[in-house]
Structures are given as C-alpha cells and as structure tokens.
C-alpha positions as CSV (number, residue, x, y, z in Angstrom):
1,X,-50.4,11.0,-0.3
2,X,-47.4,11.8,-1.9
3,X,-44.0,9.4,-1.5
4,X,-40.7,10.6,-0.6
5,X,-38.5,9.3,-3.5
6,X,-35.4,11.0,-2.3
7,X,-32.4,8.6,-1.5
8,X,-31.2,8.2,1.9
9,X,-28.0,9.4,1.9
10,X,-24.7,9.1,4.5
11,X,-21.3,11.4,4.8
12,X,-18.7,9.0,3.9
13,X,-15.3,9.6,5.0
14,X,-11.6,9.4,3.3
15,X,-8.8,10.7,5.4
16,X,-7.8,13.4,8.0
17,X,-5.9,16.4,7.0
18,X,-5.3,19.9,8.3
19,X,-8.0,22.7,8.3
20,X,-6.1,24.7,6.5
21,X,-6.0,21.5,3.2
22,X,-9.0,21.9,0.8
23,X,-9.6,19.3,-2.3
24,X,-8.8,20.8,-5.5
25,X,-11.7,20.7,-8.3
26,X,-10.3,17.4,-9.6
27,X,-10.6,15.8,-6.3
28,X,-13.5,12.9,-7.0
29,X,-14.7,10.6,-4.6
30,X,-17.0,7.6,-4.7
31,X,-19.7,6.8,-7.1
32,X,-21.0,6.9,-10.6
33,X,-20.9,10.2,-11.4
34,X,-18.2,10.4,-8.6
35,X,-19.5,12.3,-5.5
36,X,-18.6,15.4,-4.9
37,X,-15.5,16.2,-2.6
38,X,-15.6,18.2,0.4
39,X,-14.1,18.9,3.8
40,X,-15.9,19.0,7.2
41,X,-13.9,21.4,9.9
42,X,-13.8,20.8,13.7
43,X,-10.5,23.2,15.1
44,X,-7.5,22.4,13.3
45,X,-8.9,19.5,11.8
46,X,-11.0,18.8,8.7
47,X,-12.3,15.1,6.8
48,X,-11.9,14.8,3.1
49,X,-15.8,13.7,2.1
50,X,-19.0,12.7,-0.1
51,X,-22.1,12.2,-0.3
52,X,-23.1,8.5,-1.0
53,X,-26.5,7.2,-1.4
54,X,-27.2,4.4,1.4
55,X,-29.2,1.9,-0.9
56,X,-25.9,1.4,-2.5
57,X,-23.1,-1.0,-1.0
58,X,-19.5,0.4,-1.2
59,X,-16.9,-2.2,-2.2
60,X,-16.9,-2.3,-5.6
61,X,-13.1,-2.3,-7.6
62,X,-14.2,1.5,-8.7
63,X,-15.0,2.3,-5.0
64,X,-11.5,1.3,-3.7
65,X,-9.9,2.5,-6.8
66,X,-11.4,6.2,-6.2
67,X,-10.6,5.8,-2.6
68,X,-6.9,5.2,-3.3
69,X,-6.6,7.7,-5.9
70,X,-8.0,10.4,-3.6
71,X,-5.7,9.7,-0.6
72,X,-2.8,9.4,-2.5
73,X,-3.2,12.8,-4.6
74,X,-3.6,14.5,-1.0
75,X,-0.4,12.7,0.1
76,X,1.6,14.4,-2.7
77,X,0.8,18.0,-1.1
78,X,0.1,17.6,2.4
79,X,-0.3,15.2,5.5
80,X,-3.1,12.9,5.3
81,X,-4.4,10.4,8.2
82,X,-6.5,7.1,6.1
83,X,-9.6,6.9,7.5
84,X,-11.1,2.6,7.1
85,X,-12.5,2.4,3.5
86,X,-16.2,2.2,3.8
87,X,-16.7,4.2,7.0
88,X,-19.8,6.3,6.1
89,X,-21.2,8.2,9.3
90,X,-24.9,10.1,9.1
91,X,-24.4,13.4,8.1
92,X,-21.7,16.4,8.7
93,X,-22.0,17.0,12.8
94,X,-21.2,13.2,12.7
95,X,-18.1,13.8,11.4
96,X,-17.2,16.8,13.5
97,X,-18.3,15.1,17.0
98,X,-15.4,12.5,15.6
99,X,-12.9,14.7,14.9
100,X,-13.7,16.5,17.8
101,X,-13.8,13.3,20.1
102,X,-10.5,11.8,18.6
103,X,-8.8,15.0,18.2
104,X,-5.9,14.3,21.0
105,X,-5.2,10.8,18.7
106,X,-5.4,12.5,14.8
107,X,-3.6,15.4,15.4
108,X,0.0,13.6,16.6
109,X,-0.1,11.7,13.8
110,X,-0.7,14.3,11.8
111,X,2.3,16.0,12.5
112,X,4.6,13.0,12.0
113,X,3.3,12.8,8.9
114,X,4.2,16.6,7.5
115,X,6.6,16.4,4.9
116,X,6.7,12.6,4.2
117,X,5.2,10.6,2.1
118,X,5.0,6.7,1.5
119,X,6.6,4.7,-1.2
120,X,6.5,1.1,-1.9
121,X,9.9,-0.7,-3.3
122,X,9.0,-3.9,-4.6
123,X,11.3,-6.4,-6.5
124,X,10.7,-9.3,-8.0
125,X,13.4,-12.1,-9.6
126,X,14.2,-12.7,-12.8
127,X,12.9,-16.5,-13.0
128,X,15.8,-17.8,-15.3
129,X,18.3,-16.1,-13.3
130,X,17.9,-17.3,-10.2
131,X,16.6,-21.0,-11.2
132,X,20.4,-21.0,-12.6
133,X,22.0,-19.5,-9.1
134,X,20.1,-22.4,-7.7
135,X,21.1,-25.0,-10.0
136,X,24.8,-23.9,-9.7
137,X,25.2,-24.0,-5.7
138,X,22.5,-26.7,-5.5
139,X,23.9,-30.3,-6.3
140,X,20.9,-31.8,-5.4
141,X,18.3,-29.7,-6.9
142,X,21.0,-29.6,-10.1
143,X,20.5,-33.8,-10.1
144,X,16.9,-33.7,-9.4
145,X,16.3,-31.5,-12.6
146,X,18.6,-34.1,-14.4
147,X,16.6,-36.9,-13.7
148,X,13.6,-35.2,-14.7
149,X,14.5,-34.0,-18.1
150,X,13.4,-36.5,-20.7
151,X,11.4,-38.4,-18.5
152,X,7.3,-38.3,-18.7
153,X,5.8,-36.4,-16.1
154,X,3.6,-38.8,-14.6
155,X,6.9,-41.3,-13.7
156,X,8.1,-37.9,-11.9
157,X,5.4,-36.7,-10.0
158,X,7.6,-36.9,-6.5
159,X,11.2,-35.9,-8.0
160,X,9.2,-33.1,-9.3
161,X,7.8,-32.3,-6.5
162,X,11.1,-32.3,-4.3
163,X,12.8,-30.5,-6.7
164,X,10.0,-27.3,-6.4
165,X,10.0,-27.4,-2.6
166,X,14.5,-27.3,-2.7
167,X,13.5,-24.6,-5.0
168,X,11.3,-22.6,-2.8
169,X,13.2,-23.4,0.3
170,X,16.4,-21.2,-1.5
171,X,14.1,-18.5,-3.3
172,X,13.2,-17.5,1.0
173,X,16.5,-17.7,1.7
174,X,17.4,-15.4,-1.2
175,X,14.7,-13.1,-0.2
176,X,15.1,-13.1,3.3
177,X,19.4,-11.8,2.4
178,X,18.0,-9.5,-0.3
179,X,15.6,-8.0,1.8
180,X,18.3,-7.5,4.7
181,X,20.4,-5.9,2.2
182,X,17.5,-3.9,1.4
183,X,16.4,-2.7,5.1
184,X,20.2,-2.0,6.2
185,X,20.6,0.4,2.7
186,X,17.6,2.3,2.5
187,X,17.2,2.2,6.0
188,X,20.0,4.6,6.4
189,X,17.8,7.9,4.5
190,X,14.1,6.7,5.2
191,X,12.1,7.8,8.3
192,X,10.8,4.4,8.5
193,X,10.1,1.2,7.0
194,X,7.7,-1.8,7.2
195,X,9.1,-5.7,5.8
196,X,5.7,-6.9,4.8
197,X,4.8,-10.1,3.2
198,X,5.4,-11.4,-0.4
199,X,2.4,-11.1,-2.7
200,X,4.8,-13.4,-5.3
201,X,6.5,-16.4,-4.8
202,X,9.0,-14.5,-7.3
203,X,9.0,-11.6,-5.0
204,X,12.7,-10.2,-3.9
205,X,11.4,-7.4,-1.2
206,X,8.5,-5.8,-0.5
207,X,9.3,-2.7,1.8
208,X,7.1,0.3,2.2
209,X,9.0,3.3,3.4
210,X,8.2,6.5,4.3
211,X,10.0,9.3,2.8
212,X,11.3,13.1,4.3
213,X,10.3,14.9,0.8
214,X,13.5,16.9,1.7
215,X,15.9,13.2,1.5
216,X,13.8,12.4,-1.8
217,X,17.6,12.5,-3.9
218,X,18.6,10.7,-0.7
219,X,16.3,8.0,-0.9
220,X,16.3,7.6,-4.9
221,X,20.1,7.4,-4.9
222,X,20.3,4.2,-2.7
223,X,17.3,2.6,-4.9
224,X,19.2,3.2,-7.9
225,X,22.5,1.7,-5.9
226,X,20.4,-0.9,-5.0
227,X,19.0,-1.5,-8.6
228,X,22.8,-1.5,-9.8
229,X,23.9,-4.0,-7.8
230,X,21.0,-6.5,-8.4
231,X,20.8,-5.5,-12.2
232,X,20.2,-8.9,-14.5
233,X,18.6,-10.6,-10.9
234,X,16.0,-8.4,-9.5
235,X,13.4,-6.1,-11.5
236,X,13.0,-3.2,-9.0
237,X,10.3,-0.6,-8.4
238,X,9.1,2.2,-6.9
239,X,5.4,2.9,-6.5
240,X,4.1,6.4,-5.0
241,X,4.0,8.8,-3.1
242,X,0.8,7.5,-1.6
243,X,-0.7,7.9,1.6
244,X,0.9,6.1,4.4
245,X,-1.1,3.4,4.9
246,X,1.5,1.1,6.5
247,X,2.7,3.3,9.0
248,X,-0.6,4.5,10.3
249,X,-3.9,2.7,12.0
250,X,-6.7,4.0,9.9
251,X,-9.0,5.8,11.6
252,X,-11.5,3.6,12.1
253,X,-15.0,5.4,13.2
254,X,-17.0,2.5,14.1
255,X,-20.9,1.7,13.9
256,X,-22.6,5.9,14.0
257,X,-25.4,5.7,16.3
C-alpha cells in the first residue's frame, strides 16, 4: 500500500483588511521559502494568508519577523485589523465562517482605522547628561558619588548601592515629566495615544500614537519641536508606520474545531 507523504497543512492568518485590499507580489508570509500570500473573502471582508505546514511550530524570530513585516507594509496603504500571531485555522471556509461570525466586531474597527497609521516615539537619555542634572540638584546623591570615588568597591557596596536607587528614583521622575510633556504636545495632532512601559531604564517615553495620514506634517512638526527642546538630553525616534497594534485587540480566532 502506498503512504501519503504529503504534509498536513493549516490556513494561517495575518490581519483583516477590506475586500477590496489584495497583497502585492512582494507580500511574503511565514516560512522557508516564505509561503505564499493570499486573501480569503467573506462580504466586505477579506484575511491576509498562507499556507503553513502543521509539523512545523510557528514562533521562530523569522516567523514574527515576517509577521511584522507583512502587517506593517499593509498599514502603509490601507487599514489593517492584527490578527494573534500564530492563529492558524484548517483550511479557507475556516477563515470565512470567522470573518463571517465576527463580522459586526472587525468591520468598526476597520473603519477607525482608514487613513491612520501607527507610529512609535521612543526616547531614550543621554546617560552623562542626565547623571550630571542629578548630581547638580541632588546634594545627596552629589556626596554619595564623592565618597565613592577613590575608594575600593568592596568598602562601598551599600553607598553604592544607595547612590543607584537616588539615581533611579529621579531618572522616573524625569521620565514620568518628560513623558507628560510628551502626551500634552503630541497629543494635540494625534488621534490617539497609548503611555506604555519602559523597555530601558534609560528610556525618556515610549508613546505609540496613531496618526491621520492627512496631520502627518502635523504630527512630524511637534516631534521635531519636541526633539529641539530636549536636544543634548534625549535621543528621539520615530519608528513606522506599522500596524496599530496598540490601539486594537488582535483578533484572536481561538482553538478551530
């Protein structure tokens, strides 16, 4: 008897856009060779997705990096809802019983989402800078640091140790001003904004925003006010556009029966 040496293979899913969006030739999605990209249609709705073989377990850095890079190219040129990386259903009518069953929930979100687009401002401190703010307005911290100097680190374990915690303590503080300075500037010509959590200890502000394409001057005039004021203190950037996965829930298609 012959054997069946074909592999299983799933329909996993990227992001919701409209029908009327379909991937360019470049579009790649998961894989080695990447899988093909296509769209599945159910009324106004169609899925951005591949083929992936099932023996294979998604999560790998290349995985989420071909994820990322797929959902963000859409974002660029039209509206895109993230669907939870990894969700792979069974096979194409799968995919249109969920569109089709969540239909009243996508296609809201959807239109809030035509014409904007996600960035991420991020800055982080110069270290030298700020150490020297601190010092200045700091007597304490300033005399800790002089009793250190010269003296062998294992007879300053604790004044080392206090002098990194005063440290810390006024690096939040800074960040918690800068970031309200931040929030009350660009709030003023994003549609919205999320304060999320520093991935640094040097981290200034971390603020995804999402962006009108038509207040782009808008928005990249108060960064570069921003980046004025805090020149020599803060190294600021801008990352995107990218899909706007702070200011959406992913779709999230749970276990396919």
């Amino acid at each position: 008897m012959a054997t069946d040496t074909t592999a299983q293979v799933g329909t996993m899913l990227y992001g919701v856009v409209p029908s009327d969006v379909e991937p360019t030739g470049s579009a790649q999605g998961v894989g080695n060779p990447p899988g093909d990209v296509t769209t599945v249609t159910e009324d106004d709705l169609a899925a951005l997705v591949s083929e992936v073989p099932l023996d294979r377990p998604l999560g790998r850095p290349d995985d989420l990096t071909a994820y990322q890079r797929l959902l963000d190219g859409t974002a660029a040129v039209a509206p895109v809802l993230p669907v939870r990386f990894g969700t792979v259903l069974r096979d194409a009518e799968a995919v249109r019983q969920l569109l089709a069953d969540q239909h009243d929930t996508i296609a809201p979100l959807l239109d809030r989402l035509e014409g904007r687009v996600q960035y991420v401002v991020r800055g982080r401190y110069i270290e030298n800078t700020v150490l020297a703010e601190i010092l200045e307005t700091d007597s304490d911290a300033r005399q800790l640091r002089e009793y250190i100097q010269g003296r062998p680190e294992q007879e300053t374990t604790q004044q080392r140790m206090a002098l990194g915690e005063r440290i810390n303590g006024a690096i939040e503080a800074m960040r918690q001003a800068d970031t309200r300075t931040a929030v009350d500037r660009l709030g003023k010509v994003v549609e919205d904004l999320v304060v999320a959590a520093p991935t640094h200890e040097l981290e200034a502000v971390h603020l995804p925003v999402l962006v009108e394409q038509e207040r782009r001057a808008e928005f990249d005039a108060a960064l570069a006010e921003l980046a004025d004021g805090w020149s020599g203190r803060v190294e600021l950037r801008r990352l995107g556009p990218g899909a706007p996965y702070d200011f959406v829930t992913r779709l999230d298609a749970g276990p396919d029966g």
